[in-house]
PyMOL commands that place a pseudoatom at each C-alpha (Angstrom):
pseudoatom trace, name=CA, resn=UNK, resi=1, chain=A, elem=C, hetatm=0, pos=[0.000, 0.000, 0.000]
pseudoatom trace, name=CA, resn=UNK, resi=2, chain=A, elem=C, hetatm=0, pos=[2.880, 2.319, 0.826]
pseudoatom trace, name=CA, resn=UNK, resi=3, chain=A, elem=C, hetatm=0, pos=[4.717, 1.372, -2.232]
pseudoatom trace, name=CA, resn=UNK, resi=4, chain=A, elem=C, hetatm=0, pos=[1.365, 2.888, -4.126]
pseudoatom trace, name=CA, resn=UNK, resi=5, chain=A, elem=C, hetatm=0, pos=[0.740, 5.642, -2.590]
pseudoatom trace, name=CA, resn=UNK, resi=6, chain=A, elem=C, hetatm=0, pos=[4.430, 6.823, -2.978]
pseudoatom trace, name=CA, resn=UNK, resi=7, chain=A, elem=C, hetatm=0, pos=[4.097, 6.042, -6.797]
pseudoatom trace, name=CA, resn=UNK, resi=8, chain=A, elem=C, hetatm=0, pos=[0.538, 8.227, -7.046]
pseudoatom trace, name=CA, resn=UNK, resi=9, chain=A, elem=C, hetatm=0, pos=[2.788, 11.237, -5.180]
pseudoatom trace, name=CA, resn=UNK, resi=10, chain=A, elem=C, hetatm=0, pos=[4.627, 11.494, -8.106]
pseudoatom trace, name=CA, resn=UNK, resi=11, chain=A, elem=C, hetatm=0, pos=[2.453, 10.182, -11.045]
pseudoatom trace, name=CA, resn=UNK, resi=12, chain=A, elem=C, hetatm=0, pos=[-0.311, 12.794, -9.953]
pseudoatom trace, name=CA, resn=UNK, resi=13, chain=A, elem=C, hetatm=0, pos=[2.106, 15.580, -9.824]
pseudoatom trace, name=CA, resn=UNK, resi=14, chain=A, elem=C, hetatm=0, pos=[3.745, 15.317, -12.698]
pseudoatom trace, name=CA, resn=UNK, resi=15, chain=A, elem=C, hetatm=0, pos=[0.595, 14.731, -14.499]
pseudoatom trace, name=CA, resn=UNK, resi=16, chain=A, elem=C, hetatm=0, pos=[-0.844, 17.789, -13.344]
pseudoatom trace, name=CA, resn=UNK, resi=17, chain=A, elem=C, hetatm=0, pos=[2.286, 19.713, -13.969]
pseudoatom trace, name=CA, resn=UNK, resi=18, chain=A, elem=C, hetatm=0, pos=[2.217, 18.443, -17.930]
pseudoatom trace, name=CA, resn=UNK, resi=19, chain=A, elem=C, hetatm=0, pos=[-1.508, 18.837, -17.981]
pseudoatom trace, name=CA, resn=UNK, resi=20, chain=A, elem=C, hetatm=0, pos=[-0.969, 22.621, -16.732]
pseudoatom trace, name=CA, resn=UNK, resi=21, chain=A, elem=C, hetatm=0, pos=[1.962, 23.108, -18.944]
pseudoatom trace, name=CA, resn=UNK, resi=22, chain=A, elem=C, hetatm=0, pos=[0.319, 22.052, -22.196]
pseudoatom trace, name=CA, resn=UNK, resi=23, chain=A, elem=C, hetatm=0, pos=[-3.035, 24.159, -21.401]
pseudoatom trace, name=CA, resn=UNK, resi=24, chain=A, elem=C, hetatm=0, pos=[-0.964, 27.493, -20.452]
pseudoatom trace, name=CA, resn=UNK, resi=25, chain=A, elem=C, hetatm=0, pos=[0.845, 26.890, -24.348]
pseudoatom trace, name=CA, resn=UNK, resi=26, chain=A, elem=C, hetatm=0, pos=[-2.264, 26.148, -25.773]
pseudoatom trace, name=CA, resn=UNK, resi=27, chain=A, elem=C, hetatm=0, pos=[-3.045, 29.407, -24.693]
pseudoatom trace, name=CA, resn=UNK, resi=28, chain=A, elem=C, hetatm=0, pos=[-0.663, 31.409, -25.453]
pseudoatom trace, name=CA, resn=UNK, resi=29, chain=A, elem=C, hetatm=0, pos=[-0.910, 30.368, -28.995]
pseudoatom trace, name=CA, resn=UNK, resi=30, chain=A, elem=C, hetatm=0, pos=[-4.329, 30.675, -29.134]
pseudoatom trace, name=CA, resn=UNK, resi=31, chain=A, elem=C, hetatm=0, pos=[-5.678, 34.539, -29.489]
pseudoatom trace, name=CA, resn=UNK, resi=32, chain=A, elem=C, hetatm=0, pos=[-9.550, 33.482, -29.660]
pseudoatom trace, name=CA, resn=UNK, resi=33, chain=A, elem=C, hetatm=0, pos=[-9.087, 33.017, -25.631]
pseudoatom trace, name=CA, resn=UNK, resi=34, chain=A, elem=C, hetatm=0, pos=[-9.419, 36.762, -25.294]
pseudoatom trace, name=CA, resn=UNK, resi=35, chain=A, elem=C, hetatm=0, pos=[-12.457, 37.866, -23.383]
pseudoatom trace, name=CA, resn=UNK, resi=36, chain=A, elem=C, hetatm=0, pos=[-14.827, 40.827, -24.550]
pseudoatom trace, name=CA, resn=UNK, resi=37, chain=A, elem=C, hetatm=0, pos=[-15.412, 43.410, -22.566]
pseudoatom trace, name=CA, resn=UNK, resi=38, chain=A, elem=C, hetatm=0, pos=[-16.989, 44.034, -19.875]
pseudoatom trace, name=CA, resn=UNK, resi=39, chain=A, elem=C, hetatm=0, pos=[-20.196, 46.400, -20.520]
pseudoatom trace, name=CA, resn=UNK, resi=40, chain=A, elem=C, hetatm=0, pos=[-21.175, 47.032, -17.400]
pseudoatom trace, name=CA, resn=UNK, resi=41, chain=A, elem=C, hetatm=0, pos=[-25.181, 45.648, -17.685]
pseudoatom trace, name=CA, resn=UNK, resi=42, chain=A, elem=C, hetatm=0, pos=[-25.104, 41.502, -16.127]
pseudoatom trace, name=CA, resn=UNK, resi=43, chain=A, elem=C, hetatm=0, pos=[-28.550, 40.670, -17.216]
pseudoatom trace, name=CA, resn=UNK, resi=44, chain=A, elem=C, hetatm=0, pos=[-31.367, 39.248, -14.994]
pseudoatom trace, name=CA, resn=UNK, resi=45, chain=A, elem=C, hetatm=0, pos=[-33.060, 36.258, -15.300]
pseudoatom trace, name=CA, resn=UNK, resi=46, chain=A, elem=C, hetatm=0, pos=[-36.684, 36.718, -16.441]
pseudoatom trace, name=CA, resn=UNK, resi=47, chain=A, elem=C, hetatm=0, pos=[-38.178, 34.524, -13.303]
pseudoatom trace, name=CA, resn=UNK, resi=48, chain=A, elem=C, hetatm=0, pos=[-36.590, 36.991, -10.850]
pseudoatom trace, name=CA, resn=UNK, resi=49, chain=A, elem=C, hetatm=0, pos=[-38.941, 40.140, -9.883]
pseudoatom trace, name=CA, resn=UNK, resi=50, chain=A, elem=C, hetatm=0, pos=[-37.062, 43.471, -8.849]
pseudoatom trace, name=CA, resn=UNK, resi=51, chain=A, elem=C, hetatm=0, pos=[-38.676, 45.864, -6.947]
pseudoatom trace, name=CA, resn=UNK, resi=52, chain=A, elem=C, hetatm=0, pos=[-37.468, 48.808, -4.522]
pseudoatom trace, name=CA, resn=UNK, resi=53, chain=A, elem=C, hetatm=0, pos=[-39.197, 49.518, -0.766]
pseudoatom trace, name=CA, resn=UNK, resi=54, chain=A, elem=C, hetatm=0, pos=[-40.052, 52.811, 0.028]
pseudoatom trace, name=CA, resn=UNK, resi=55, chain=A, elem=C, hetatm=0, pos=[-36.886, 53.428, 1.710]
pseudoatom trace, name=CA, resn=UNK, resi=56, chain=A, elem=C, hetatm=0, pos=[-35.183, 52.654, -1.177]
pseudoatom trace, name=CA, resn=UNK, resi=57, chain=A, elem=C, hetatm=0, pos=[-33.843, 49.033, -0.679]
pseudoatom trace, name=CA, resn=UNK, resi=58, chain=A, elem=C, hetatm=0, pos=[-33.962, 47.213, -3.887]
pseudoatom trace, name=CA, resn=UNK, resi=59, chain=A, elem=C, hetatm=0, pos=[-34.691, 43.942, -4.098]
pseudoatom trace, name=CA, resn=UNK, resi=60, chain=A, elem=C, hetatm=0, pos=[-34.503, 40.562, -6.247]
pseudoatom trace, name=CA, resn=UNK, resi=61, chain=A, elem=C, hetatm=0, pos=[-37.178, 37.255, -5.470]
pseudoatom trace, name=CA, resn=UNK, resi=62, chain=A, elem=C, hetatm=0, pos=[-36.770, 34.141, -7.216]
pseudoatom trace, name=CA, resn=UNK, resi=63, chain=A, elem=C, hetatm=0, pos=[-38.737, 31.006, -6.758]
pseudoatom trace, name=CA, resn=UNK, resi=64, chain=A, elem=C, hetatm=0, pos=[-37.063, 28.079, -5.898]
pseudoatom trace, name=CA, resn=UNK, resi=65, chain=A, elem=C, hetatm=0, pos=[-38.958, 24.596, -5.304]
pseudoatom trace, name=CA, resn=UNK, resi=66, chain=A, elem=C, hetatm=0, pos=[-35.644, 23.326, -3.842]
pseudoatom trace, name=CA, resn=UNK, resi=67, chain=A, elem=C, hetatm=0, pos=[-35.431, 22.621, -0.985]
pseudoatom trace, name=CA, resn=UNK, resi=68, chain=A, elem=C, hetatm=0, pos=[-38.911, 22.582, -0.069]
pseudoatom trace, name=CA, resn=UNK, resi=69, chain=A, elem=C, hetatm=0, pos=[-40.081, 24.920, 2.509]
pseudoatom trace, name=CA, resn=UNK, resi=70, chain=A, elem=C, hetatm=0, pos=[-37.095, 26.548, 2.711]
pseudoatom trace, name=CA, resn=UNK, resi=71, chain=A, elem=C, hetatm=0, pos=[-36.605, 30.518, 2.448]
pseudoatom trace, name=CA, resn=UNK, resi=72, chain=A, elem=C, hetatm=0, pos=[-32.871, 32.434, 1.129]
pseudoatom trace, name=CA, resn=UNK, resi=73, chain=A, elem=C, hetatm=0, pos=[-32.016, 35.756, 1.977]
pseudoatom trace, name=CA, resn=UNK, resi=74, chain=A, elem=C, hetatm=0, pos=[-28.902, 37.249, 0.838]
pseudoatom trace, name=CA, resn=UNK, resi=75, chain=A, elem=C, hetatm=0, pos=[-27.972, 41.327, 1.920]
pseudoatom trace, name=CA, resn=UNK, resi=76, chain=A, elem=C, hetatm=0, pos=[-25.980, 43.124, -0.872]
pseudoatom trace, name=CA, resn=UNK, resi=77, chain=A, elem=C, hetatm=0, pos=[-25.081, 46.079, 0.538]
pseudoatom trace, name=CA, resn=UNK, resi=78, chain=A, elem=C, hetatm=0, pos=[-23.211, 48.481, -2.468]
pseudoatom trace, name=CA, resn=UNK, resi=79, chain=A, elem=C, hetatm=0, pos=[-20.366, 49.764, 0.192]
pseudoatom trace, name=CA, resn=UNK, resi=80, chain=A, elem=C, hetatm=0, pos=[-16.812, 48.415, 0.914]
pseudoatom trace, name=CA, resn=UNK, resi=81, chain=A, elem=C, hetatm=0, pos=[-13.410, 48.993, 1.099]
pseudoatom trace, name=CA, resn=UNK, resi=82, chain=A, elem=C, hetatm=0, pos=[-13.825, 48.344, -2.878]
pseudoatom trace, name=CA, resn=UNK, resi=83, chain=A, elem=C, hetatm=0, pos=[-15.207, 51.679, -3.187]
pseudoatom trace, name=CA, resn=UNK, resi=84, chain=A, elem=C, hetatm=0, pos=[-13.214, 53.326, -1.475]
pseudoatom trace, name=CA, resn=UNK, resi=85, chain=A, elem=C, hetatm=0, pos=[-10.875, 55.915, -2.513]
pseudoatom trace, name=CA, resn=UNK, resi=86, chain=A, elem=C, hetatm=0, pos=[-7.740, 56.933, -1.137]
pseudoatom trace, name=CA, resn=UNK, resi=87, chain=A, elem=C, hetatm=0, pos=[-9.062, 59.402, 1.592]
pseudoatom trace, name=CA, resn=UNK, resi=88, chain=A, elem=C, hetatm=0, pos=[-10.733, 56.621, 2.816]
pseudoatom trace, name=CA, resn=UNK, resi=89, chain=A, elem=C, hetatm=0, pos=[-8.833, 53.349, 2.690]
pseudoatom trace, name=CA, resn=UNK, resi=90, chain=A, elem=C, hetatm=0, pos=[-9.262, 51.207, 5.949]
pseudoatom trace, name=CA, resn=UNK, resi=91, chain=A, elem=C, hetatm=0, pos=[-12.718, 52.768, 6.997]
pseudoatom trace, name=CA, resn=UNK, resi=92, chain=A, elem=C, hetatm=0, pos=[-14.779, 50.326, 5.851]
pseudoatom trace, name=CA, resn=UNK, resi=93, chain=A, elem=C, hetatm=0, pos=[-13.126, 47.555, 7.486]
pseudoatom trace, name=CA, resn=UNK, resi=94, chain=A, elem=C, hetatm=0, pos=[-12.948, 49.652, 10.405]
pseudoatom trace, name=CA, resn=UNK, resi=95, chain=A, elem=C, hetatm=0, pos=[-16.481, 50.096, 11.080]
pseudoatom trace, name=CA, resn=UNK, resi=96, chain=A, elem=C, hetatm=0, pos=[-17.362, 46.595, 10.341]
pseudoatom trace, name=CA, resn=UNK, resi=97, chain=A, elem=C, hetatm=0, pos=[-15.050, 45.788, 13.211]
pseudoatom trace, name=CA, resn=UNK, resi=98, chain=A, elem=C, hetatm=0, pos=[-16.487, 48.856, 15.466]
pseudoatom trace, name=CA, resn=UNK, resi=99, chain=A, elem=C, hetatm=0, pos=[-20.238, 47.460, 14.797]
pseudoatom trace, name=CA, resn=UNK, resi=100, chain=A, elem=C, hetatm=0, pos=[-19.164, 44.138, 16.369]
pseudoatom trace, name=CA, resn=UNK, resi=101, chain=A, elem=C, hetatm=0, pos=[-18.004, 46.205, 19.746]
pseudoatom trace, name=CA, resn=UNK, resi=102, chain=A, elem=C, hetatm=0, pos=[-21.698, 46.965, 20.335]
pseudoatom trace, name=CA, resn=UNK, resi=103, chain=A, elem=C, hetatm=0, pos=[-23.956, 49.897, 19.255]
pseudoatom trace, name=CA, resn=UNK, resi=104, chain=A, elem=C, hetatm=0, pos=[-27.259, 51.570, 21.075]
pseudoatom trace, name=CA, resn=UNK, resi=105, chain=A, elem=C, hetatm=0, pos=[-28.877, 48.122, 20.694]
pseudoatom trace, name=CA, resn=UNK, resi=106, chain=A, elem=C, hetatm=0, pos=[-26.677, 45.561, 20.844]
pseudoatom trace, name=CA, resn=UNK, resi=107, chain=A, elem=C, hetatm=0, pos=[-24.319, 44.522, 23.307]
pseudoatom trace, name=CA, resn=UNK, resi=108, chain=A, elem=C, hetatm=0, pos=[-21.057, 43.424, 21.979]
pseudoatom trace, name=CA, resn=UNK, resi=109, chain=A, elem=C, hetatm=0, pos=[-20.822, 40.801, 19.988]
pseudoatom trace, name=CA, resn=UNK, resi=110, chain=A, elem=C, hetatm=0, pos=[-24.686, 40.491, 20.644]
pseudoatom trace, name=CA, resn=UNK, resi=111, chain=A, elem=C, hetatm=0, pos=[-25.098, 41.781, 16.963]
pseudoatom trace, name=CA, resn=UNK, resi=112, chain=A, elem=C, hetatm=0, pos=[-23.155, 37.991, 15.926]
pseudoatom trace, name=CA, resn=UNK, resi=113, chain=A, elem=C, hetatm=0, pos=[-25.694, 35.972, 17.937]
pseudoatom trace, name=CA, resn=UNK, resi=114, chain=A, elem=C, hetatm=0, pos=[-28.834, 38.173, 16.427]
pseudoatom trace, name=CA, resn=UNK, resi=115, chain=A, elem=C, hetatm=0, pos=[-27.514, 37.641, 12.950]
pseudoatom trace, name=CA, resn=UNK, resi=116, chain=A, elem=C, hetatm=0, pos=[-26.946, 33.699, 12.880]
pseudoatom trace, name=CA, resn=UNK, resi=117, chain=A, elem=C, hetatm=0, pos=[-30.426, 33.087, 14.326]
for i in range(1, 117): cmd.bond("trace and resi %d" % i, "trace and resi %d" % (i + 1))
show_as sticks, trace
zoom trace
């Protein structure tokens, strides 16, 4: 058993290593690889209805039928150190961290617990 697992440590290896050699030359020799660019619209699927609340959340509902009786909710929230610029660099991730040292309504690290419910 030890004799074929030491054989598979190289054999797999080296078989990745050719595999990943021959793909990066294929290519570089071929210029049809080259993606388009990005125009800045990512369509939406037609079974998804968008809508906006009143306070101006915008939202996105999709029906699933799997898994049954079962909800999703995912929060987007268009802020982050991505956006950024250089005045502010390091804010964002330093009021992420500050939230988590308690506010007017949470304790700290009460926010955590109220989230993973």
């Amino acid at each position: 058993m030890k004799k074929i697992l030491s054989q598979l440590a190289i054999v797999i290896p080296m078989t990745l290593l050719t595999y990943g050699c021959n793909t990066a030359a294929n290519l570089a020799d071929n210029k049809t690889t080259e993606q388009a660019p990005f125009t800045g619209v990512v369509p939406i699927d037609p079974a998804v209805m968008k809508g906006e609340l009143s306070n101006g959340i915008k939202y996105l509902i999709r029906r699933n039928t799997k898994p049954e009786k079962r909800a999703e909710i995912r929060l987007v929230i268009n802020a982050g150190s991505v956006l950024e610029d250089e005045s502010q660099l390091g804010f964002a991730h330093f009021a992420e961290h500050m939230a988590f040292n308690g506010t007017e309504d949470f304790k700290k690290h009460e926010i955590i617990e109220y989230v993973n419910r």
